[in-house]
N, C-alpha and C positions, 0 to 999 in steps of 0.2 A: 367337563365342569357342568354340575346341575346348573336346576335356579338358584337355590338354597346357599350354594355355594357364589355366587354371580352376586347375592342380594348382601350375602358379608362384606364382598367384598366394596361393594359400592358406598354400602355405610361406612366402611372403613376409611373411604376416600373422603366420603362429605367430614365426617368429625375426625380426619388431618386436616384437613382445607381451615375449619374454625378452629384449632387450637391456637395459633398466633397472633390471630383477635380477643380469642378469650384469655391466653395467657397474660397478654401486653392490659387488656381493662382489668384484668383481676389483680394486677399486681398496682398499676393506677389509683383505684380505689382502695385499696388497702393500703397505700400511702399515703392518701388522702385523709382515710379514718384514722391511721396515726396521727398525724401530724395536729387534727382536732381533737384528738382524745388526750395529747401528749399534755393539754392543758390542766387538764383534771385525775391523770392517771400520772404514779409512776414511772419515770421514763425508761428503768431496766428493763420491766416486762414489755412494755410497747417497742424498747428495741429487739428484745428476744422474738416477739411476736412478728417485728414487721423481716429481722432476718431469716425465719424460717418462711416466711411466704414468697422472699428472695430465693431462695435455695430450691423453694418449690418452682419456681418460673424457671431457674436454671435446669433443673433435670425435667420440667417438661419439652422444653426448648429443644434440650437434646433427645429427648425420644422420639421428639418430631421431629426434627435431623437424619436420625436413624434411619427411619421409615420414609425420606420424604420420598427417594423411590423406589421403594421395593413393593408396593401394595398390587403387583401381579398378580397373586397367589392364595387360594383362599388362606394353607399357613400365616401365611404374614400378616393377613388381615386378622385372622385371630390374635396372634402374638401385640400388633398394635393396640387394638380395641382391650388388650386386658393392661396393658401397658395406659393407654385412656383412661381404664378405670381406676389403675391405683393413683394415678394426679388427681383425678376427681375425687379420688375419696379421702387423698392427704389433704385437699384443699376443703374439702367441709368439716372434718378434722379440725383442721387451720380457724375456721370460722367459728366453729363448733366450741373450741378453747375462748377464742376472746370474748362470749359471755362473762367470762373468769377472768380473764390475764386486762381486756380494754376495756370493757364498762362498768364506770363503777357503780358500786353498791349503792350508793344513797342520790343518786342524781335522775331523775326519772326521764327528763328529756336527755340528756346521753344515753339511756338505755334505749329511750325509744328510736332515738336516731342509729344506733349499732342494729334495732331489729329491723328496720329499716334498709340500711346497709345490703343486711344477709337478706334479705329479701326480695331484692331488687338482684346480686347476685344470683339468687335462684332464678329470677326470670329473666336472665343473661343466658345461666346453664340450660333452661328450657330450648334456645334458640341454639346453645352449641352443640347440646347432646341429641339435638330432637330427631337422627337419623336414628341411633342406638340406645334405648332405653334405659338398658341396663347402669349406662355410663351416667345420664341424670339420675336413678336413683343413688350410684354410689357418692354423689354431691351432698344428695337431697337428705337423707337420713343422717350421715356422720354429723351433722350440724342440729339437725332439728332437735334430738334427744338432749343436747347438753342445752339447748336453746327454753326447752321447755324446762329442764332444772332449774338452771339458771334466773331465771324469772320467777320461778313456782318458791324459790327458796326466801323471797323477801318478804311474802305472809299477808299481801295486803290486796285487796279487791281487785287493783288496778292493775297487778303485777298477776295475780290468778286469770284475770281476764286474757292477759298478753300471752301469756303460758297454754292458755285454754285454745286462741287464734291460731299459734303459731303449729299444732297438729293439721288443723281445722286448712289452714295455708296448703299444708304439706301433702294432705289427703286430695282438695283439690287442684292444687298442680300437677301431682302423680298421677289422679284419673286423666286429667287432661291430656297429660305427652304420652300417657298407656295409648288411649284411643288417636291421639296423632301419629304414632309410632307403626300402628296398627295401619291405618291408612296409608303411611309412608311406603309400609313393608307392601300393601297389596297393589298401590301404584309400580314400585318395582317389577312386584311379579308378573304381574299384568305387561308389564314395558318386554319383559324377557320374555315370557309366553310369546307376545306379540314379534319379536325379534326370530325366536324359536322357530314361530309358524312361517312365519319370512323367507327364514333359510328352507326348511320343508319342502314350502312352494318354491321356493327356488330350484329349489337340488330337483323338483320333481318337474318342474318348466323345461329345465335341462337337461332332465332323464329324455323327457319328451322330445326336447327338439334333435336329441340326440338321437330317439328312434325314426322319428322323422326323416330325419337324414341319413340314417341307413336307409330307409324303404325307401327314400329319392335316388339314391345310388345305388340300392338293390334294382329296383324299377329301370333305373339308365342303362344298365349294363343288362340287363335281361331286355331290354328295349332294341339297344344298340345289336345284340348277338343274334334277336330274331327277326330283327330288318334285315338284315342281310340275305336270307332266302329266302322272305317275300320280296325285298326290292330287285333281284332273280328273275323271281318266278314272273314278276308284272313286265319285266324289260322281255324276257322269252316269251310268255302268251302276247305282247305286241307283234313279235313276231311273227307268230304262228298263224294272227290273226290275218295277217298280210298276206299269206298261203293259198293257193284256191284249196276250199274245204268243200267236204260233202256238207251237207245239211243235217245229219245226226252230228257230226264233226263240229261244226260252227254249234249244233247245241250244246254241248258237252263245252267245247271252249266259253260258252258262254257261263256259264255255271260255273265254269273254274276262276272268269275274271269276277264273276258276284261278290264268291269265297276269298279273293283278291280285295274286293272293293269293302269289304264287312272288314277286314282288317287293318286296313288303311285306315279308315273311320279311326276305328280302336286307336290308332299308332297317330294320329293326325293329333286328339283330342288329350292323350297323355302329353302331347310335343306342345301343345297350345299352356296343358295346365304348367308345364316345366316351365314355359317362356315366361310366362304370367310371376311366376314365383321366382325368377329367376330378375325379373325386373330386367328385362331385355326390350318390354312392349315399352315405347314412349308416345304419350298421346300427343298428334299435332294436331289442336284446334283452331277452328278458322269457323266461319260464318257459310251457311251452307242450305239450301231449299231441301225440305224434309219431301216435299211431293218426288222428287225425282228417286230419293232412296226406296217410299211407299210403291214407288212404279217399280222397281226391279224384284221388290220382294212378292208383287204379284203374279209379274212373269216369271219368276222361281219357282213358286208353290203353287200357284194355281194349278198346274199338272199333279202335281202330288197329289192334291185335294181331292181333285177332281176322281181321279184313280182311286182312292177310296171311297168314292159316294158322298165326298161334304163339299160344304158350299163355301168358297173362301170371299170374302169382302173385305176390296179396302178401299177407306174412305179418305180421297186424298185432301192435301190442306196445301195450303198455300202459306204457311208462317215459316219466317227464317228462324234458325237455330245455330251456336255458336258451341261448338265440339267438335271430337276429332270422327268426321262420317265413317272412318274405315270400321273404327272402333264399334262406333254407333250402330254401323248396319250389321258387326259379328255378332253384335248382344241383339238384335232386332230377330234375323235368321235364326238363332238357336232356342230363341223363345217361339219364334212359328213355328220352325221344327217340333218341338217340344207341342207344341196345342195339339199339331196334325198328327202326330205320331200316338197320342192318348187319347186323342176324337174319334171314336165310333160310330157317331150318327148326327146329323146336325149340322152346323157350321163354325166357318174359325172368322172372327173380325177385328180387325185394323185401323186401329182410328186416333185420331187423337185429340186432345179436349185442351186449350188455349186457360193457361190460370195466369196467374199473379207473376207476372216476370217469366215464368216459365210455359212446359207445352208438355204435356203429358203423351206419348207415344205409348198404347197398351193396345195387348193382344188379349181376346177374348175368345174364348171356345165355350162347347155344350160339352165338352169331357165328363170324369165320372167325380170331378173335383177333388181335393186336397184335403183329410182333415185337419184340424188345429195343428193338434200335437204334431202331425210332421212337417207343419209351413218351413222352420226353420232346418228342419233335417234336408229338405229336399236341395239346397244349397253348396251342399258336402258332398267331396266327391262319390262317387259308385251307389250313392243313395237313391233307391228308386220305390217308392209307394207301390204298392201289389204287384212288384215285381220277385216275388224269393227264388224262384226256378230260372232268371237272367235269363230271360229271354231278350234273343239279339233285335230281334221286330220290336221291341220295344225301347230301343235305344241303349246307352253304355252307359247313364248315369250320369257321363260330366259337362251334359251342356248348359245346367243350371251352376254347376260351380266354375264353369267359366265367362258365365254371364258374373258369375258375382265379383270373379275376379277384375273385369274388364270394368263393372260399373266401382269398383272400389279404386281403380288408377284414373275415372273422369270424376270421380268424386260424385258419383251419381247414382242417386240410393236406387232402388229395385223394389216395388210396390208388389205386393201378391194378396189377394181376395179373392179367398175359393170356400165351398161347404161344400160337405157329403151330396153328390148328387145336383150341384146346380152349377157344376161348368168351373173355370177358375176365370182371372185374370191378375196378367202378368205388365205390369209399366216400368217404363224407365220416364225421369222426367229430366229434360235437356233446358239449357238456359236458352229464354228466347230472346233476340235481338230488334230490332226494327230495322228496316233496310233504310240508309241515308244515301244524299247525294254522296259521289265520290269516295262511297265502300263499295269492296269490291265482296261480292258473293257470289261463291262458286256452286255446281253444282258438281257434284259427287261422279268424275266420270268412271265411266267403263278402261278398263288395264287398253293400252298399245297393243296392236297388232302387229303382228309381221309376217311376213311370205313364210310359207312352212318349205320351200323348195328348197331341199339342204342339197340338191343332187350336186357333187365336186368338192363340199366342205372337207376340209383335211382337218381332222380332229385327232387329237391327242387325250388319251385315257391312261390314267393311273390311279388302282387300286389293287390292294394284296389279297383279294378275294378271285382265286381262278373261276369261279363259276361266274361271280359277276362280268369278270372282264370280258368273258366268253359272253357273254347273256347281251353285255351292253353292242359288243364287236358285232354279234350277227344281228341286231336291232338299226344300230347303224349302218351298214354295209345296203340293209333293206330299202334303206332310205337312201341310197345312191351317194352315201360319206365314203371316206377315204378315212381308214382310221389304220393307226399305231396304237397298242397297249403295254402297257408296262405296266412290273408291281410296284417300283419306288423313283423316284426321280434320277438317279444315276443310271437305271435301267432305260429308262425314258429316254437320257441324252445318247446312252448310246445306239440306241435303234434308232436315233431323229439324226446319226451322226453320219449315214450315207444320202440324206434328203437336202435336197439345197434350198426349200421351198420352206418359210414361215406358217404354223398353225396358226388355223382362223381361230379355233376354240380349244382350249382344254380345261378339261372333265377331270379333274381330281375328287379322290375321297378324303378326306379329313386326316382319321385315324389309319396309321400306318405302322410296317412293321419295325423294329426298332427305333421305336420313341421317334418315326419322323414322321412329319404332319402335312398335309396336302398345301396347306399357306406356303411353309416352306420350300414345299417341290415347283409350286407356280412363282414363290419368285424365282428359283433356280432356271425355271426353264425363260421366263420372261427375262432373265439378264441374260442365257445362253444367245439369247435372238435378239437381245437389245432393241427389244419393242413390247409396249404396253397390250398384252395378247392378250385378249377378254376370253376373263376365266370364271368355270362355275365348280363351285365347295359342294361334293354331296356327304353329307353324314347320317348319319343313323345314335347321335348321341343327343340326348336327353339333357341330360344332366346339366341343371344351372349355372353352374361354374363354367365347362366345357359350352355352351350356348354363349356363354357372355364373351368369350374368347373368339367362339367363332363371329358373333356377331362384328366383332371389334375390328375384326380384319375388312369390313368394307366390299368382303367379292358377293355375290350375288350366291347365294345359299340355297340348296335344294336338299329337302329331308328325306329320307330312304322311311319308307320305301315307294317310290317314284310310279307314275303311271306314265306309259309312252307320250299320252300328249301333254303329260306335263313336261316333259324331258325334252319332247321338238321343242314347245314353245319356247323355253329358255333357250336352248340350241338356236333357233331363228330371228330369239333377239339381237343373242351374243354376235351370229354371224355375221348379221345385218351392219353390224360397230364393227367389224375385224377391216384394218385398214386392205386387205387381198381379196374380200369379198367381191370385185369386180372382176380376180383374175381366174375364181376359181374355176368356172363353166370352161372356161380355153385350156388350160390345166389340168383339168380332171384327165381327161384320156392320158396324157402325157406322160402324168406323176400315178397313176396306177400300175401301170405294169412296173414301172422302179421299186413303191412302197412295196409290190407282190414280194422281191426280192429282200424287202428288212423285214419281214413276216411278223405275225401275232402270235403272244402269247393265250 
């Protein structure tokens, strides 16, 4: 359905809405007029007259009956609206005659009160027809013409004048509902244009999020498929690393874990933007001293700085701040990151400047600056200023879009002030508190440590990737563990099913083969041993959905693809909680030559 078609039909709906107002007053005062004219008039004709204005309210009644609901369809609105117009034009017809049939000839005020009557009529019809035009002219004219005889035929000044009015009436009533009619129709059109563009952007919001989400689910699964033999390759070059190596050997490993660490980056920074969009991060804000956060980010990057020839300062403060510091310190890091990595000469500075209620945290560099036009672009992912050849020394693009993501979940806007050539800076502005008696203000500690000594842990691994399970087995083995591997949880009980001895830890991967999932296999093996066995989820999936699933499960998560000290230290936490961690050092000799015998996949 066009506009054209949409605008019939709406007029068609406004003048049904008014016929049973103007049917019920026009028959009203047409009884009205009889009944005062019946004093001076004939009563045959004033009856003929007032039953055909009867008959006329009856067949309008029912056509609006007819119609009251079918006006769906532009047909119908046509067929109504000419149906409108023939009542309209029987009814000026109708008025048209009683110049003749109710006012008499020699009575001047009867006459003028009859022209009165239809005229007041007519600007009845202006308000019923005034969606459709066509339907007030067909009132407007059948009357006027017999109305101006009528008058014109008594020959005398008074009645020439009335005669002369009554066009004079008609011409500007007619201008008038022309140019309302006109305005009616271009308020419609405007309303459905406006509706039109609605849907448009709709359909195209949709088109949108709907590419979107292919490329989030393209991106997850091309994500997930190639963690897999980097979280491989980082668990084997652990190994290898542990080797006595020559010195061209240890070089050579050494550049292969670089090639390692540049990809992790990559796979770390898409895993951050998934979580972000995924609404997995929830901010816990608390009250919190900003100088302890400034102290870790200078023993962080001051080497980096350093290493390139710049000078890093930071200027510590002593005001408390009220936010979530984990949060705070990821957007603080990726924005120094971000200075030092685009600073070629010069220095990078850390400070920050106490306003109104709040505390401005910005980083300042000598870089090569930002201009205008791309302040906002640099925000969006893979977006990088004189970068077209992606270069990796230059970063991956999305530590600014996930600064913005992270400062969009504190509600905390993200300040940038840069020109061609004079440096940028970058602020977050955090809300600031006053310290009281009897609040408590933390500051931001450093992660739990724990003994990296896994030598005896009996650990259980299940994933359906034979290189991994191979890659994780001789990683662990290195590290003096006792390990069992399986591809699926039934595999797993039956190789755990000649051991008499409870897992300290098991290492499950997520995604498994027929639709079965690592949550799954750890409560299986955690009911097989009827003991709460601290477990860790590793995955290599992305994708929003799948993250919020895993998050949901409560185990302690690790994302492929893994670096060995990421993987002890979870391993050393977990150990440390396993309620057999006391027995494993006496154990170990005892239960290895048995597990020799349930072997590794």
């Amino acid at each position: 359905m066009d506009i054209r078609q949409a605008i019939r039909i709406e007029q068609a709906r406004l003048i049904h809405r008014n016929i049973p107002t103007a049917v019920i007053g026009g028959f009203v005062v047409a009884g009205l007029t009889a009944a005062v004219f019946s004093q001076v008039m004939p009563l045959d004709g004033i009856a003929a007259w007032l039953v055909a204005a009867a008959l006329l309210s009856v067949y309008r009644f029912a056509a609006w009956w007819k119609y009251r609901a079918r006006l769906q369809t532009y047909e119908a609105a046509q067929r109504w609206l000419r149906e409108a117009m023939i009542g309209a034009a029987i009814s000026g017809v109708l008025w048209g005659a009683g110049f003749f049939v109710v006012a008499p000839a020699d009575l001047v005020d009867y006459q003028l009160l009859f022209v009165w009557a239809v005229v007041m009529m007519s600007v009845a019809a202006m308000f019923s027809f005034s969606a459709y035009y066509p339907c007030f002219l067909a009132f407007l004219i059948p009357w006027t013409v017999p109305g101006v005889i009528g008058m014109a035929k008594h020959m005398t000044v008074l009645h020439w004048g009335i005669a002369l009015g009554i066009p004079i009436f008609a011409t500007v009533a007619a201008r008038f509902m022309f140019t309302f009619s006109q305005v009616f129709i271009e308020t419609l059109k405007l309303r459905y244009e406006n509706v039109e563009l609605v849907d448009q952007l709709t359909q195209q919001k949709e088109a949108a999020e709907a590419a979107n989400l292919a490329k989030s689910r393209f991106l997850a699964v091309a994500s997930h498929d190639l963690r897999q033999p980097m979280h491989a390759l980082n668990l084997y070059v652990g190994s290898i690393s542990a080797l006595d190596l020559s010195e061209r050997a240890r070089a050579l490993l050494g550049n292969v874990r670089q090639c390692g660490e540049a990809m992790d980056k990559m796979f770390r920074a898409l895993l951050d933007v998934s979580r972000l969009d995924a609404g997995t991060v929830l901010a816990e804000t608390r009250a919190f001293y900003i100088a302890s956060l400034l102290e870790r980010l200078r023993v962080e990057f001051e080497p980096q700085a350093r290493a390139k020839g710049l000078q890093l300062r930071v200027v510590s403060c002593s005001a408390t701040v009220h936010s979530d510091p984990s949060l705070v310190e990821r957007i603080l890091r990726n924005l120094v990151a971000n200075a030092i990595t685009h600073t070629h000469q010069g220095k990078v500075l850390i400070g920050c400047r106490r306003m109104k209620g709040r505390l401005r945290v910005a980083v300042y560099d000598s870089g090569p600056g930002i201009p205008v036009e791309h302040q906002a672009a640099v925000f969006e992912e893979f977006y990088q200023v004189g970068n077209p050849e992606r270069d990796r020394s230059k970063g991956l693009g999305l530590g600014l879009a996930i600064c913005a993501r992270l400062a969009k979940l504190l509600a905390t806007p993200i300040t940038l002030q840069s020109l061609p050539g004079k440096g940028a800076m970058f602020a977050v502005d955090l809300p600031r508190v006053r310290k009281v008696d009897g609040e408590q203000v933390v500051a931001h500690a450093m992660p739990n440590t724990w003994r990296n000594d896994l030598s005896g842990t009996f650990i259980v691994v299940v994933d359906d990737e034979a290189t991994i399970l191979d890659a994780t087995r001789v990683l662990l083995e290195t590290w003096g563990c006792m390990v069992v591997t399986a591809t699926s949880g039934a595999e797993a009980i039956e190789r755990l099913g000649t051991s008499t001895r409870v897992p300290d830890v098991l290492v499950c991967d997520y995604r498994l083969r027929k639709h079965e999932d690592g949550i799954a296999v750890i409560d299986t093996l955690r009911a097989e041993f009827n003991e709460e066995i601290p477990a860790v989820l590793v995955t290599g999936d992305t994708g929003p959905e799948r993250i919020r699933e895993i998050e949901a499960s409560g185990l302690l998560v690790l994302h492929k693809p893994l670096r060995e000290e990421q993987l002890r230290a979870a391993l050393s936490r977990l150990a440390a909680r396993s309620p057999h961690s006391g027995e494993r050092q006496s154990e170990a000799a005892r239960n290895q030559n048995r597990l020799g015998a349930v072997g590794n996949v």
